[in-house]
C-alpha positions as CSV (number, residue, x, y, z in Angstrom):
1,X,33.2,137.1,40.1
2,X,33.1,140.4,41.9
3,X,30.2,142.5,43.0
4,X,30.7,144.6,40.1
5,X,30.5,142.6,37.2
6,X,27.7,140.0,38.7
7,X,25.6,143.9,39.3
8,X,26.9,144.5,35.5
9,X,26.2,141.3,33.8
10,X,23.5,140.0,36.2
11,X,21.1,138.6,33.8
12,X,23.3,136.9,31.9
13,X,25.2,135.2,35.0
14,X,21.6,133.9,36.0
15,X,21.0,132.7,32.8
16,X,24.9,131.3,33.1
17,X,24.0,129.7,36.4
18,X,20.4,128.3,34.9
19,X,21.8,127.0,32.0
20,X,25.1,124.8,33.5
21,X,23.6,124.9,37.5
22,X,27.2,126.0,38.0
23,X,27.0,128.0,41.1
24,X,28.6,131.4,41.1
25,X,30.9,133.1,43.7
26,X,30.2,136.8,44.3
27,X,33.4,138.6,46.2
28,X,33.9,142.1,47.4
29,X,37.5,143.7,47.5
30,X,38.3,139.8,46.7
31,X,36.2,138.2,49.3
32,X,33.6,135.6,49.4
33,X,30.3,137.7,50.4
34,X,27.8,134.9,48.3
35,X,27.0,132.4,46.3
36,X,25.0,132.8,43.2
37,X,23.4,129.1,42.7
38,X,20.4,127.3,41.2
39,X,17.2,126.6,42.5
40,X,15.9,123.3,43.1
41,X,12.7,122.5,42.4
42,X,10.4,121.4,45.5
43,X,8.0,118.4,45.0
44,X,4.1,119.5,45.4
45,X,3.2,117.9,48.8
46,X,-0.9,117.6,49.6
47,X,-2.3,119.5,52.8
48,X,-1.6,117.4,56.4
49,X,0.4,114.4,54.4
50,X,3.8,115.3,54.1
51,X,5.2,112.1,52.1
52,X,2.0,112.2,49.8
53,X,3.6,113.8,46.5
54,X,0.9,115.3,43.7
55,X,2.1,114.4,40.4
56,X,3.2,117.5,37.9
57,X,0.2,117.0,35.9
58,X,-2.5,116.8,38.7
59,X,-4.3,119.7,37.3
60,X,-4.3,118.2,33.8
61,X,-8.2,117.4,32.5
62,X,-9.5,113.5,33.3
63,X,-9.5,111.5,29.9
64,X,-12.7,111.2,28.2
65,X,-13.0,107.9,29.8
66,X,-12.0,108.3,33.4
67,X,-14.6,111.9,32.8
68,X,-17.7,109.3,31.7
69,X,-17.3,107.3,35.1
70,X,-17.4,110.6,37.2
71,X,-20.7,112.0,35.4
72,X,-22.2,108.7,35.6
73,X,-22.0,107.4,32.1
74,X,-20.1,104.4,32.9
C-alpha cells in the first residue's frame, strides 16, 4: 500500500490489520519503508519474578467466600 493511501485510509487499514492480523506493507515511490502489523499482547509479569505470570483477572473482587476467610469470618 503506498504512503498515500495508508495516510488516506489510516483508520480503516488499522482496523484492516486488527481485524485479520494481516500485516501491512507501507511503500514510497514503490519501496518498502514499513510494516503496518498487529500488536501482541504482553503477559502481566509481578515485580523482581520474571516467569511469575498475574492472571487477567487478578484485580477481579475475592468471592464471598475466599472474602470471609480474609476478614476473619471463617
Amino acid at each position: 500500500m503506498s504512503s498515500t493511501d495508508a495516510k488516506a485510509r489510516l483508520n480503516a487499514v488499522l482496523a484492516e490489520v486488527e481485524r485479520t492480523g494481516v500485516p501491512v506493507t507501507i511503500t514510497n515511490h514503490g519501496r518498502p519503508v514499513a510494516v503496518l502489523s498487529p500488536v501482541t499482547p504482553a503477559t502481566r509479569q509481578f515485580g523482581q519474578f520474571p516467569g511469575m505470570v498475574v492472571p487477567d483477572d487478578f484485580d477481579a473482587p475475592l468471592p464471598d467466600s475466599e472474602l470471609g476467610a480474609w476478614e476473619g469470618d471463617a
